[in-house]
KEPA-115932 format. One record per residue: x, y, z of N, C-alpha, C, O in turn. Coordinates in nm, 2 decimals. Atoms other than C-alpha are relative to their C-alpha. Layout:
<atoms>
@nx: X | ny: Y | nz: Z | cax: X | cay: Y | caz: Z | cx: X | cy: Y | cz: Z | ox: X | oy: Y | oz: Z
...
</atoms>
This chain:
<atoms>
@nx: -0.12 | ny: 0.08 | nz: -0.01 | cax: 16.84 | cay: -4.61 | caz: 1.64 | cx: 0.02 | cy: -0.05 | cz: 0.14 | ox: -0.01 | oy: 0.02 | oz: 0.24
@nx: 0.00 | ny: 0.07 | nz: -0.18 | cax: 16.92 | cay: -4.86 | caz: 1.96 | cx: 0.13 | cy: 0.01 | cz: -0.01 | ox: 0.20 | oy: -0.01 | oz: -0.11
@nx: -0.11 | ny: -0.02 | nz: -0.06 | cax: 17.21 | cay: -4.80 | caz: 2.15 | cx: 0.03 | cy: -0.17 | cz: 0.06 | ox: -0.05 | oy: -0.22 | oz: 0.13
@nx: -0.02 | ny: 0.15 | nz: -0.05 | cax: 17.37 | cay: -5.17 | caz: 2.21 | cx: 0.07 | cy: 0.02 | cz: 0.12 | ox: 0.08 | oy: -0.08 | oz: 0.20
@nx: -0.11 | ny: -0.01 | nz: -0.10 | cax: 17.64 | cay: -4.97 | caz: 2.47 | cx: -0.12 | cy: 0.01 | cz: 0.10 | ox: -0.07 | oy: -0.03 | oz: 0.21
@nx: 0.09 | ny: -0.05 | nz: -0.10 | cax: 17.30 | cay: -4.87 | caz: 2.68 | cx: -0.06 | cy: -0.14 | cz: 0.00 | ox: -0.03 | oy: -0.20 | oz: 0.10
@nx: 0.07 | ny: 0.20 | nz: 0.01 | cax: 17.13 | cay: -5.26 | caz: 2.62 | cx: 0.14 | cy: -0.03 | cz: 0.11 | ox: 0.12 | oy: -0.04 | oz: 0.23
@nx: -0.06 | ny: 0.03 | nz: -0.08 | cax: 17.45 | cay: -5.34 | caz: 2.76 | cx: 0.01 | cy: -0.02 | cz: 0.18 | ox: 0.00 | oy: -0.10 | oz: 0.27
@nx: 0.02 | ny: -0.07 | nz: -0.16 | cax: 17.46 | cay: -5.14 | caz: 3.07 | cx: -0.13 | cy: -0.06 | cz: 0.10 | ox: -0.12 | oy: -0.06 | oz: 0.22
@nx: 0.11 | ny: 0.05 | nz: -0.04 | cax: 17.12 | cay: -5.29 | caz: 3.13 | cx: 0.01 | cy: -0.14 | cz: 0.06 | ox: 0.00 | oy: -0.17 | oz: 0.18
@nx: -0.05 | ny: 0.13 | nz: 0.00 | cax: 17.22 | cay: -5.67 | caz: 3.07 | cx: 0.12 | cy: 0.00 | cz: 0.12 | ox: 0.17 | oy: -0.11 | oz: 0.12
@nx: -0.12 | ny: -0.01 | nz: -0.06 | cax: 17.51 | cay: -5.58 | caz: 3.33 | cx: -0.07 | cy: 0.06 | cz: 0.11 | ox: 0.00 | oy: 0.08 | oz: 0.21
@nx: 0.03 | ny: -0.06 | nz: -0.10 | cax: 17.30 | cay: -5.43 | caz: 3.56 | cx: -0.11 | cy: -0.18 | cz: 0.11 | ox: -0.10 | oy: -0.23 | oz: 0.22
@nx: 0.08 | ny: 0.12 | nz: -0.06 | cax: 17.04 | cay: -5.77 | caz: 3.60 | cx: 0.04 | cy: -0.08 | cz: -0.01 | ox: -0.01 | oy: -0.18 | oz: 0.02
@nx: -0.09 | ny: 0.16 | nz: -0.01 | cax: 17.31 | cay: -6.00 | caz: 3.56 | cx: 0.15 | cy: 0.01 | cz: 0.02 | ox: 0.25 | oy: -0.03 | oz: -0.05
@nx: -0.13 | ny: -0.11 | nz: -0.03 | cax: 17.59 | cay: -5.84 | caz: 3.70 | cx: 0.14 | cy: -0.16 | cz: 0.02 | ox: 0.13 | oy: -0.28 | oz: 0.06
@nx: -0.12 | ny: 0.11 | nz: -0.03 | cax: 17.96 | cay: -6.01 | caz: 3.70 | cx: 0.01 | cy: -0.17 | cz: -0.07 | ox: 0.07 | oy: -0.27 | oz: -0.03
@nx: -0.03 | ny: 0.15 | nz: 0.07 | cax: 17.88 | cay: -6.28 | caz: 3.41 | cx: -0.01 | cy: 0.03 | cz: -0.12 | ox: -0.07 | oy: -0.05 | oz: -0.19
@nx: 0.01 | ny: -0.04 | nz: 0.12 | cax: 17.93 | cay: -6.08 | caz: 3.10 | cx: 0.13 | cy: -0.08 | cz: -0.05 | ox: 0.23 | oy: -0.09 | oz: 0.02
@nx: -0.13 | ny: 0.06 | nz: 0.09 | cax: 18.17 | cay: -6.28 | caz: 2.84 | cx: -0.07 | cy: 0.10 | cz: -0.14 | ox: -0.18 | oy: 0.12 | oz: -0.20
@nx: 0.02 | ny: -0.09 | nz: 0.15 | cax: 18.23 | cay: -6.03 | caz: 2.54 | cx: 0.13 | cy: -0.09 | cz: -0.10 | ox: 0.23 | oy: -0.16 | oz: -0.09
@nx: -0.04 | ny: 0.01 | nz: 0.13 | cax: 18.33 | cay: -6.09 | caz: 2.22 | cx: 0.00 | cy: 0.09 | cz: -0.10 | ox: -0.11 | oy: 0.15 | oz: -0.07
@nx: 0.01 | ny: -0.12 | nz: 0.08 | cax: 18.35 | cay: -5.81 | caz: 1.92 | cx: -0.12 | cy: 0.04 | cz: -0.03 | ox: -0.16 | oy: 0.15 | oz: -0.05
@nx: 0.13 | ny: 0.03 | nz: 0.09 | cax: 18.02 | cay: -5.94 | caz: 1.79 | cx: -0.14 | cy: -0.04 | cz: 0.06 | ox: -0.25 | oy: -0.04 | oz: 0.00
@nx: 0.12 | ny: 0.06 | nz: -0.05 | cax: 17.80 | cay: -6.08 | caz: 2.08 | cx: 0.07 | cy: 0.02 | cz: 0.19 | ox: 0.18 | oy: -0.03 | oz: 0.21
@nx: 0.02 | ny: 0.02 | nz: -0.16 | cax: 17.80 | cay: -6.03 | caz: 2.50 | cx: -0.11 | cy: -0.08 | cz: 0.04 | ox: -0.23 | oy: -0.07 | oz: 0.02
@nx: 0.09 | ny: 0.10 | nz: -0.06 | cax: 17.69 | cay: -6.31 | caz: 2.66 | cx: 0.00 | cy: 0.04 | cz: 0.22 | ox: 0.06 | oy: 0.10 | oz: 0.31
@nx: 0.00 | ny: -0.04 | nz: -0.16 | cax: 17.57 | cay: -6.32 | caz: 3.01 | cx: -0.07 | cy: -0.13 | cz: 0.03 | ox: -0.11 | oy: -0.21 | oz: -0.05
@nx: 0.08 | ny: 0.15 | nz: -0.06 | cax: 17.39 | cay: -6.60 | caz: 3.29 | cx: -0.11 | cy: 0.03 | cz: 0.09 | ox: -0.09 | oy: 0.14 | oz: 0.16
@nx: 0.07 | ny: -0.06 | nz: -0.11 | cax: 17.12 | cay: -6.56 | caz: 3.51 | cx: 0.00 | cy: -0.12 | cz: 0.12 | ox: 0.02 | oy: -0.24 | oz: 0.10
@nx: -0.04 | ny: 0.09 | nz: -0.13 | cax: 17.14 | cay: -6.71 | caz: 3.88 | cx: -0.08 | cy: -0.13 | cz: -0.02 | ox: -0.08 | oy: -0.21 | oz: 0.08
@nx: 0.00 | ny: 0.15 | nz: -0.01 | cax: 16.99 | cay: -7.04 | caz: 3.75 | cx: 0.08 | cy: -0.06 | cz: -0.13 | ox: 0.04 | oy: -0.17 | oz: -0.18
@nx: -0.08 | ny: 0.03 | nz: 0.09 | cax: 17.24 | cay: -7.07 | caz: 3.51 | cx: 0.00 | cy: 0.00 | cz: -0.18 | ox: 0.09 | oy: -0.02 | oz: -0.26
@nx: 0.07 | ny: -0.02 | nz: 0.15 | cax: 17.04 | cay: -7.01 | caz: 3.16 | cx: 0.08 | cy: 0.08 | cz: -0.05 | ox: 0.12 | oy: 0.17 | oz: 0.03
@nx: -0.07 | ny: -0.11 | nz: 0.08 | cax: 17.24 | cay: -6.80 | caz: 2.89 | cx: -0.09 | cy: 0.10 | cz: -0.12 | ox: -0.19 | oy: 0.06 | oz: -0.17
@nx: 0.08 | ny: -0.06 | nz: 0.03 | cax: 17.13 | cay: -6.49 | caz: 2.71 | cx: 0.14 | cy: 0.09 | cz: -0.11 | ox: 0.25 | oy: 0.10 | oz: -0.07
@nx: -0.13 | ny: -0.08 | nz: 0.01 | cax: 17.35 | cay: -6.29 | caz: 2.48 | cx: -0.08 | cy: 0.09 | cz: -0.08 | ox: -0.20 | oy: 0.07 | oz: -0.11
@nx: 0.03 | ny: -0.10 | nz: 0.08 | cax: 17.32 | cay: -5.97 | caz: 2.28 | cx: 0.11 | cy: 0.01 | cz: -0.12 | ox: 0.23 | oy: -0.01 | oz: -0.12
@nx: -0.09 | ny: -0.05 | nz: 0.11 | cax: 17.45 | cay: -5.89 | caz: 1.95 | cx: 0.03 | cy: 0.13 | cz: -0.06 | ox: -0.02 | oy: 0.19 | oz: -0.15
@nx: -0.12 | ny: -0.09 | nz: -0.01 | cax: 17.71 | cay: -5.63 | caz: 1.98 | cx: -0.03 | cy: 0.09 | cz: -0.12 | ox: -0.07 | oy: 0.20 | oz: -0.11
@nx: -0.02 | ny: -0.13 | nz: 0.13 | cax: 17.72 | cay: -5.48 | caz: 1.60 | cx: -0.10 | cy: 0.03 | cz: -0.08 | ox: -0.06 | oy: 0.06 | oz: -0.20
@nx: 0.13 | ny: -0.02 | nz: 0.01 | cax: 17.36 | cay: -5.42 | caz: 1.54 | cx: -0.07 | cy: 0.15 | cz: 0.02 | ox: -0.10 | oy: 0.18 | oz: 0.14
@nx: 0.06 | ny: -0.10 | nz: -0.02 | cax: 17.20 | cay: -5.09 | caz: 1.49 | cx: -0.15 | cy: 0.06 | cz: 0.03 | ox: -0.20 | oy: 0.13 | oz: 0.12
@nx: 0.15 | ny: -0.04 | nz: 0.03 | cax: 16.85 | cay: -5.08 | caz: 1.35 | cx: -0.08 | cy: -0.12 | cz: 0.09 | ox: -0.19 | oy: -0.15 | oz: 0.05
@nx: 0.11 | ny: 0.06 | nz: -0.13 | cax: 16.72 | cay: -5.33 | caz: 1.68 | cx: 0.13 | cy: -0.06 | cz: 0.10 | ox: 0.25 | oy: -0.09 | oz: 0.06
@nx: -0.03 | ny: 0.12 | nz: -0.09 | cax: 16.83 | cay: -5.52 | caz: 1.96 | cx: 0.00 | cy: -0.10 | cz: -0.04 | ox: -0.10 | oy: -0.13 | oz: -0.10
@nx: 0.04 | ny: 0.14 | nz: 0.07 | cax: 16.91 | cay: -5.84 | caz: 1.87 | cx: 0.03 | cy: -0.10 | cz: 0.09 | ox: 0.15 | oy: -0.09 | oz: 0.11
@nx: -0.06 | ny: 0.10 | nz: -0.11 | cax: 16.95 | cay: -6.13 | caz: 2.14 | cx: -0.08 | cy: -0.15 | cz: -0.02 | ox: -0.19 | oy: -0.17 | oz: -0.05
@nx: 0.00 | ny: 0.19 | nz: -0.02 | cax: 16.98 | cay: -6.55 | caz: 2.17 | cx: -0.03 | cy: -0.02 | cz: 0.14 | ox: 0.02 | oy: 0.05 | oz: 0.22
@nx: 0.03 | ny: 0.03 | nz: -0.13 | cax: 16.84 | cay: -6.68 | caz: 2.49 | cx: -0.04 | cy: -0.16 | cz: -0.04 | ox: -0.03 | oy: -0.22 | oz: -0.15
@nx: 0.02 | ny: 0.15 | nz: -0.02 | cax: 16.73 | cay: -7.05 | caz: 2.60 | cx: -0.15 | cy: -0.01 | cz: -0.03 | ox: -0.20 | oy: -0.09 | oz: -0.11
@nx: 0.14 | ny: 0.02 | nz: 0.00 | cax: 16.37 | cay: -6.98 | caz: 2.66 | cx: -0.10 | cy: 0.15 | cz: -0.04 | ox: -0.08 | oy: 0.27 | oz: -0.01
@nx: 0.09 | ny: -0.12 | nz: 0.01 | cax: 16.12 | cay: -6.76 | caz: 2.54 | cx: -0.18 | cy: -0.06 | cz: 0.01 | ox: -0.22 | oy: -0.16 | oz: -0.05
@nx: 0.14 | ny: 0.06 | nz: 0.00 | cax: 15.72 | cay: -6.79 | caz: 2.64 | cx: -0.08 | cy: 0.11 | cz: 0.05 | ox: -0.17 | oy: 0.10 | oz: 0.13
@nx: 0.07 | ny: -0.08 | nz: -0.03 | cax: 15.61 | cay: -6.48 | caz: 2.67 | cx: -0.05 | cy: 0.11 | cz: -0.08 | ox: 0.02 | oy: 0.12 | oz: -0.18
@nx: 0.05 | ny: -0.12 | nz: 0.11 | cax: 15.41 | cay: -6.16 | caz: 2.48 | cx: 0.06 | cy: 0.12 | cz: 0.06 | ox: 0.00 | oy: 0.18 | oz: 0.16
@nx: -0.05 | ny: -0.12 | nz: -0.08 | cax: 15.63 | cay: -5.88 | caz: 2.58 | cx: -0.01 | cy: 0.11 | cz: -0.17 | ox: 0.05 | oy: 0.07 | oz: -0.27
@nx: 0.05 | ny: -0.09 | nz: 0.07 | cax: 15.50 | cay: -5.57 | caz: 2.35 | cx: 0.16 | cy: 0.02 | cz: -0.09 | ox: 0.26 | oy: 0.05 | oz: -0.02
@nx: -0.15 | ny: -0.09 | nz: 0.00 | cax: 15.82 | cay: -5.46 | caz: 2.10 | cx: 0.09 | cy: -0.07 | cz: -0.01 | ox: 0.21 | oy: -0.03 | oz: 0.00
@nx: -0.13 | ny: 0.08 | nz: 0.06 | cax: 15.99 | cay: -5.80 | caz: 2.02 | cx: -0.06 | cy: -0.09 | cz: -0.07 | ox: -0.17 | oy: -0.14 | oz: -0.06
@nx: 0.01 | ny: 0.11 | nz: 0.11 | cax: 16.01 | cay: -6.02 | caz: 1.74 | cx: 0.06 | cy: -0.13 | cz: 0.00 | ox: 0.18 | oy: -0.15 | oz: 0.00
@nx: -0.06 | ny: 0.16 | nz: 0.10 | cax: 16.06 | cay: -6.39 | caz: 1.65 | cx: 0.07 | cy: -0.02 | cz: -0.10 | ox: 0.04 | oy: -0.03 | oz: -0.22
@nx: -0.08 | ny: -0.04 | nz: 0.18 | cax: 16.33 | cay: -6.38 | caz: 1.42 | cx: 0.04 | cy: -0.19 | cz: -0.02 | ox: 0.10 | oy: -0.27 | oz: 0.06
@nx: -0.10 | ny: 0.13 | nz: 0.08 | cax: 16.42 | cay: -6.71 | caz: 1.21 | cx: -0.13 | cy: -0.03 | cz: -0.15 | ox: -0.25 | oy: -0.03 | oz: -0.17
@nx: 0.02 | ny: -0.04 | nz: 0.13 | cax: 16.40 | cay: -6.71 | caz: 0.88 | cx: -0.04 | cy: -0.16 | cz: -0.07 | ox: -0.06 | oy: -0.17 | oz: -0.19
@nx: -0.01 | ny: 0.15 | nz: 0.03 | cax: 16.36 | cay: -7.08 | caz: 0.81 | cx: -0.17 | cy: -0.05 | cz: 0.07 | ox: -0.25 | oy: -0.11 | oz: 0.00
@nx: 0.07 | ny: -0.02 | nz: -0.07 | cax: 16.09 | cay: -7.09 | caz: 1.09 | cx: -0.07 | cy: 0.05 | cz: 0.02 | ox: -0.13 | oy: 0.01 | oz: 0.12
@nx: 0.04 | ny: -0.11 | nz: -0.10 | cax: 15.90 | cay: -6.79 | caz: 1.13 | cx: -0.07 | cy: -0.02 | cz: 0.14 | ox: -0.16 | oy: -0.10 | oz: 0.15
@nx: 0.09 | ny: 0.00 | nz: -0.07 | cax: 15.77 | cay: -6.74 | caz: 1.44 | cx: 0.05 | cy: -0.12 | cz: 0.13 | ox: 0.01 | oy: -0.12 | oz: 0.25
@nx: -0.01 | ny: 0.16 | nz: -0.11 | cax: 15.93 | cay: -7.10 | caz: 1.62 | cx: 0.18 | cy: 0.04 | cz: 0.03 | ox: 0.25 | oy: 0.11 | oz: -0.04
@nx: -0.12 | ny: 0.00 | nz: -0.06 | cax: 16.27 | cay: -7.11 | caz: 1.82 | cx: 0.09 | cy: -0.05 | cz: -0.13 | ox: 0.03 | oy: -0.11 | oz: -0.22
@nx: -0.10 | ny: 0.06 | nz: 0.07 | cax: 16.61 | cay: -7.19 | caz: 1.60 | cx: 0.01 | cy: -0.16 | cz: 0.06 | ox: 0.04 | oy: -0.18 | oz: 0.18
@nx: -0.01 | ny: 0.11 | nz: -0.01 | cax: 16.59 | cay: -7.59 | caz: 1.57 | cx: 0.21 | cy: -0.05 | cz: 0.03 | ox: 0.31 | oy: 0.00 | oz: -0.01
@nx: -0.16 | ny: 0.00 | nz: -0.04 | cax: 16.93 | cay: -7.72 | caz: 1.71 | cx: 0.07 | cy: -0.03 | cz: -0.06 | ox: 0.18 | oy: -0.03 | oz: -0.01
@nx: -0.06 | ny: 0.00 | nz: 0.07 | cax: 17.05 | cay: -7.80 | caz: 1.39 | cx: 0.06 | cy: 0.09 | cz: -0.12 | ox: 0.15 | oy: 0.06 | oz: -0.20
@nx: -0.01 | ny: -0.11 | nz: 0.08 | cax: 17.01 | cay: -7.42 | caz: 1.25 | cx: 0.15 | cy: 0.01 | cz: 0.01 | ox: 0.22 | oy: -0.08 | oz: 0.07
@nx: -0.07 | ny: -0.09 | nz: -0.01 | cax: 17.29 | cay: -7.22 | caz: 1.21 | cx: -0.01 | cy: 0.11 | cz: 0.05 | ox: -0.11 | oy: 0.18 | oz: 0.01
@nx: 0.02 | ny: -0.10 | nz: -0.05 | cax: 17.35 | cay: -6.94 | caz: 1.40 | cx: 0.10 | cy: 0.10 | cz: 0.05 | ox: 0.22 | oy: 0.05 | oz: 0.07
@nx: -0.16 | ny: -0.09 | nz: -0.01 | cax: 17.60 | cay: -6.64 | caz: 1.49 | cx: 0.13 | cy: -0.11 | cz: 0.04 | ox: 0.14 | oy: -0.20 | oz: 0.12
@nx: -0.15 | ny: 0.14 | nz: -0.01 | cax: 17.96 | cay: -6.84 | caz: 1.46 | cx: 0.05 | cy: 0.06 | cz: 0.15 | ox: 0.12 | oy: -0.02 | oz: 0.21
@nx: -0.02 | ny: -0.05 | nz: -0.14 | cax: 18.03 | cay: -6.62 | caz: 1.82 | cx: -0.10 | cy: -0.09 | cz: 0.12 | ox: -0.08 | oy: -0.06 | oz: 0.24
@nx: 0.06 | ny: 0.05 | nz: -0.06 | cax: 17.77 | cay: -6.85 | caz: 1.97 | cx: 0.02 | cy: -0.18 | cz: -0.01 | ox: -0.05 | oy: -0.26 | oz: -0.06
@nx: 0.01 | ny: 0.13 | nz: 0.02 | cax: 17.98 | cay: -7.19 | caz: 2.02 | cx: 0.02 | cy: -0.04 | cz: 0.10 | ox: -0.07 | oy: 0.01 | oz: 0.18
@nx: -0.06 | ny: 0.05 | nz: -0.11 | cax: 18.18 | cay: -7.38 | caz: 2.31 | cx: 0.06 | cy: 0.07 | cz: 0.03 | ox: 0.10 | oy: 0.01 | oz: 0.12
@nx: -0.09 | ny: -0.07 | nz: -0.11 | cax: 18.39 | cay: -7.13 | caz: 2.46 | cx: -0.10 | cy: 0.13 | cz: 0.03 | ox: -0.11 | oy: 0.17 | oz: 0.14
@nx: 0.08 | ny: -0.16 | nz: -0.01 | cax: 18.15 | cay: -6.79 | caz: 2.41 | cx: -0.12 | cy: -0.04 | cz: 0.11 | ox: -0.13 | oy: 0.01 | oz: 0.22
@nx: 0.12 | ny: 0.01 | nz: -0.03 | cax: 17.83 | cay: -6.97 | caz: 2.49 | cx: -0.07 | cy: -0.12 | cz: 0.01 | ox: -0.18 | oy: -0.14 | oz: -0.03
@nx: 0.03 | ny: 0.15 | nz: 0.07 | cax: 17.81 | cay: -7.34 | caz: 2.49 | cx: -0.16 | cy: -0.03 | cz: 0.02 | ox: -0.19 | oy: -0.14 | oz: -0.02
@nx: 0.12 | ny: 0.09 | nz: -0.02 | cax: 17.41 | cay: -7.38 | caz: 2.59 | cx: -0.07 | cy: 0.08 | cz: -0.09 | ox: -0.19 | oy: 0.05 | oz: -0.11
@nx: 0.08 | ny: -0.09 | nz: 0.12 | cax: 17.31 | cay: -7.10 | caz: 2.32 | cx: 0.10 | cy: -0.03 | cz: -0.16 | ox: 0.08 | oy: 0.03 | oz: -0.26
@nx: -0.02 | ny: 0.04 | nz: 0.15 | cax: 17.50 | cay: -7.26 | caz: 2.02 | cx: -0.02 | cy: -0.09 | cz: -0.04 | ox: -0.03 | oy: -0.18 | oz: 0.04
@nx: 0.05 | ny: 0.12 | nz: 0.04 | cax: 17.42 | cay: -7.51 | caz: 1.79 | cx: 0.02 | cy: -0.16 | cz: 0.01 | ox: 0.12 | oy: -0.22 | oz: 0.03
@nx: 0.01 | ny: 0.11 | nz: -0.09 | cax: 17.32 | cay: -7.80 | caz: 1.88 | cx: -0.12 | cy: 0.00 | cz: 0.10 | ox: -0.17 | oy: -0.11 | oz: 0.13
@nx: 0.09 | ny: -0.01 | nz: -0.15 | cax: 17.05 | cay: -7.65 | caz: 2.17 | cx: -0.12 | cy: 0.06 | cz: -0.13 | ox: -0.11 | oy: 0.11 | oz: -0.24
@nx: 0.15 | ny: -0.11 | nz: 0.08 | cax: 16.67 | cay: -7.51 | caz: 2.05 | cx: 0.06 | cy: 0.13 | cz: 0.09 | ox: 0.09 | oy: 0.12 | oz: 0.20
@nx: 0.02 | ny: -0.12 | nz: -0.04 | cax: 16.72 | cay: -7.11 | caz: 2.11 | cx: -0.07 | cy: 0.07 | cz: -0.08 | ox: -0.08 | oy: 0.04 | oz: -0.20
@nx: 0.07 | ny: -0.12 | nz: 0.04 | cax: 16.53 | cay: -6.83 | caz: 2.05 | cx: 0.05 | cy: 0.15 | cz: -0.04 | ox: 0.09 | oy: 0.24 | oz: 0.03
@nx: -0.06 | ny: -0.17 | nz: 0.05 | cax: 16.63 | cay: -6.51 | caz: 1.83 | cx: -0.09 | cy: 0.07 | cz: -0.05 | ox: -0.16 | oy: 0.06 | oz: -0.15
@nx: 0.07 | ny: -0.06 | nz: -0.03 | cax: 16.49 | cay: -6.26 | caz: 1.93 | cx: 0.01 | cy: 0.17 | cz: -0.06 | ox: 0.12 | oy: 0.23 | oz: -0.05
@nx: -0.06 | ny: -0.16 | nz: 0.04 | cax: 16.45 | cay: -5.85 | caz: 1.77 | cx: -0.09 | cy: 0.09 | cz: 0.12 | ox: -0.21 | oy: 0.07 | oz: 0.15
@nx: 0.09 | ny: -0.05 | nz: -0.14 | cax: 16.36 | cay: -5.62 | caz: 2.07 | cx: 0.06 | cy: 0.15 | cz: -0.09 | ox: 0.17 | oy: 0.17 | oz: -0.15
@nx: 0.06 | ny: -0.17 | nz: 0.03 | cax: 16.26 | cay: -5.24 | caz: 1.95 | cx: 0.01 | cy: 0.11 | cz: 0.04 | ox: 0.02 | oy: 0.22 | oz: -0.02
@nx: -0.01 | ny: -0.12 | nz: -0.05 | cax: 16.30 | cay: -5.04 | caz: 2.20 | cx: 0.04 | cy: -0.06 | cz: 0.16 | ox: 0.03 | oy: -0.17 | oz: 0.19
@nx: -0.02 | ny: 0.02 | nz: -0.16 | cax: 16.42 | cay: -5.02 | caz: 2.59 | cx: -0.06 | cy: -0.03 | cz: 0.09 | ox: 0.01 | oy: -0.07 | oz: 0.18
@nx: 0.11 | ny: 0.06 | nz: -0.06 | cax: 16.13 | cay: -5.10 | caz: 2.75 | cx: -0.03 | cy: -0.13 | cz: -0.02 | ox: -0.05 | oy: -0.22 | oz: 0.07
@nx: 0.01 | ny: 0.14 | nz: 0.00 | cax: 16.10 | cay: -5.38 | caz: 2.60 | cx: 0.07 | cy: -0.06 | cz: 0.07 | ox: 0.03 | oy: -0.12 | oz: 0.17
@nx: -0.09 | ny: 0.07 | nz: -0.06 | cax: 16.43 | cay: -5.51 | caz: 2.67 | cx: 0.01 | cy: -0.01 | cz: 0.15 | ox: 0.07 | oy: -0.10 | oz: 0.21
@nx: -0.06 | ny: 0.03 | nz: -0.16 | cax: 16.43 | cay: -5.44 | caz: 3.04 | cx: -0.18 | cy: -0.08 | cz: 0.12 | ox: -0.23 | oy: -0.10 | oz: 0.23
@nx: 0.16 | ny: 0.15 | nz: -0.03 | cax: 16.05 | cay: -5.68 | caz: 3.03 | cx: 0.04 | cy: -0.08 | cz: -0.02 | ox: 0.00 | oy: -0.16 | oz: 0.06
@nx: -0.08 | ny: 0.11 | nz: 0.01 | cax: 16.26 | cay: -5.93 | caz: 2.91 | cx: 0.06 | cy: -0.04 | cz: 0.12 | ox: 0.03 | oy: -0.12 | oz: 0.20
@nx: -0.09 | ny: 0.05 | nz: -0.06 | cax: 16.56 | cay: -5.91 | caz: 3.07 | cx: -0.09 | cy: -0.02 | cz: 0.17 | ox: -0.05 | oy: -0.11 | oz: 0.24
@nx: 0.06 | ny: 0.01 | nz: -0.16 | cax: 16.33 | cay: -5.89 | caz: 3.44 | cx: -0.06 | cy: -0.14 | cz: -0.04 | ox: -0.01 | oy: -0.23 | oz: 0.01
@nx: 0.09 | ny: 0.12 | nz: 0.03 | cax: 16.08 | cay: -6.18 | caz: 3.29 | cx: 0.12 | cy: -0.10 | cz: 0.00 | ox: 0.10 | oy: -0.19 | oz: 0.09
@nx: -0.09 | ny: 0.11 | nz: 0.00 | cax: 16.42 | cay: -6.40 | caz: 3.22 | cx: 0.13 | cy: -0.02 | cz: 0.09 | ox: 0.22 | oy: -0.11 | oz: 0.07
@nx: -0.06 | ny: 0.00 | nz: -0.13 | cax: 16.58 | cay: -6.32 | caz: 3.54 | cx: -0.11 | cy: -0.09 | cz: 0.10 | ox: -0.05 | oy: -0.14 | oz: 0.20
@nx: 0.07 | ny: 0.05 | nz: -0.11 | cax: 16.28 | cay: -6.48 | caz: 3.73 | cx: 0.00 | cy: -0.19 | cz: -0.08 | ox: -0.04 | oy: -0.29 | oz: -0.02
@nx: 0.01 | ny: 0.15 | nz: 0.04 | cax: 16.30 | cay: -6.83 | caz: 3.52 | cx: 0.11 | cy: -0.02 | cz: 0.04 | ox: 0.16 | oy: -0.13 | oz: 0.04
</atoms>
């Protein structure tokens, strides 16, 4: 089972001072302004929306169910916590990537990989 309060702490640690929560999703920014969020009420994985994804990081998945395998098209649907006030460049409307991360390692290959774009 993944701890989303420990994902947190992580996401808060490499992007400190730009967490926006909501019940259901913490979003955050990284210093070139890209958004990334996690979804809050999730047990059995990490689950997170980002702008960009282009990398093989061991321990995450491509999630879209319409897609497999390809970014959410900007006309998907997608968590209703991800609009104009939570997260305007990760809701619909934009191509994002939803992503299932596995374990803690992974996530903190990410979050380092999507701190340097």
């Amino acid at each position: 089972m993944i701890n989303t309060e420990k994902a947190r702490e992580e996401f808060k640690r490499v992007f400190p001072f730009t967490e926006v929560c909501t019940q259901y999703i913490a979003r955050y920014n990284t210093k070139s302004g890209k958004e990334i969020a996690l979804e809050r009420d999730r047990s059995e994985a990490l689950y997170v929306w980002l702008q960009r994804f282009d990398t093989q990081i061991e321990g995450i998945k491509v999630k879209n169910e319409k897609f497999p395998g390809e970014p959410y098209d900007r006309k998907q649907t997608r968590n209703s916590n991800l609009n104009d006030k939570n997260s305007p460049k990760l809701k619909q409307g934009n191509k994002v990537w939803y992503l299932e991360i596995e374990n803690m390692d992974a996530l903190k290959e990410l979050l380092a990989w999507y701190a340097r774009i």
